[in-house]
N, C-alpha and C positions, 0 to 999 in steps of 0.2 A: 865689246862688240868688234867685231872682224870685219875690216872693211871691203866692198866690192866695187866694181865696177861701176855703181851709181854714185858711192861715195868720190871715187877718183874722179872720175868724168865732174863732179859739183867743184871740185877743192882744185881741179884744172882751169875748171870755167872762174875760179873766183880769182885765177893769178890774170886771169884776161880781163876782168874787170876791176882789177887795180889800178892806182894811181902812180905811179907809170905801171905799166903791165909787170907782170913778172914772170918772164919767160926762163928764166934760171933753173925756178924754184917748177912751173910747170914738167920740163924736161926730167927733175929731181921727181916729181910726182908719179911718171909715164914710167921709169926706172922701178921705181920704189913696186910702185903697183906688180911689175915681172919680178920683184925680186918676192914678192907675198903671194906669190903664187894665182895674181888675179893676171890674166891676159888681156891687154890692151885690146879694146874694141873700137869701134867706126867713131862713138861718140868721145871716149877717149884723145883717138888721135885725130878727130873734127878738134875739138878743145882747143887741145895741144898747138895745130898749124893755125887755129885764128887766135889764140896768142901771139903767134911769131908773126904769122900778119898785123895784128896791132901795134907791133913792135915795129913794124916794119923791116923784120928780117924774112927775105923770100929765099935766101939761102937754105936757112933754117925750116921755114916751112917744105920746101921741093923736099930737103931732108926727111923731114918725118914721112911724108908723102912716099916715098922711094921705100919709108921702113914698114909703115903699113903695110904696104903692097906686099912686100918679101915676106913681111911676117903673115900672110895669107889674109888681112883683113882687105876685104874691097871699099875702096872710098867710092861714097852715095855724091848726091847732088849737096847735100850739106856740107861735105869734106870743102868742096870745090868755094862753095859762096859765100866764104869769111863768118856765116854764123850771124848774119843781119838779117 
């Protein structure tokens, strides 16, 4: 089974509800996903910044946040409100 964008977005959300986050392995997921030929989406890079949020890296979030944008996805109201 080949996986999509639903798949990434779930196995995203699931390093943000680790025990401590894991935002490492998220970022590795956001990669991986461009490298199999699935482009990163809103829910995707929603995922991804409320990992780095939970982590409390806003570095990292503004980060992804800068890469969405360029990479043409538009962040919704959910990119923006940590995903609570």
């Amino acid at each position: 089974m080949t996986p999509t964008s639903v798949t990434y977005t779930n196995a995203i959300g699931a390093c943000k509800r680790a025990e401590p986050p894991d935002l490492e392995r998220a970022l590795f997921l956001l990669d991986e996903a461009q490298k199999n030929g699935v482009e990163p989406n809103v829910f995707m890079y929603s995922a991804a910044i409320w990992t780095a949020e939970r982590c409390g890296d806003a570095k990292t979030a503004l980060f992804l946040l800068s890469s969405m944008e360029r990479n043409g996805c538009t962040p919704n109201a959910v990119s923006y409100d940590g995903g609570e």
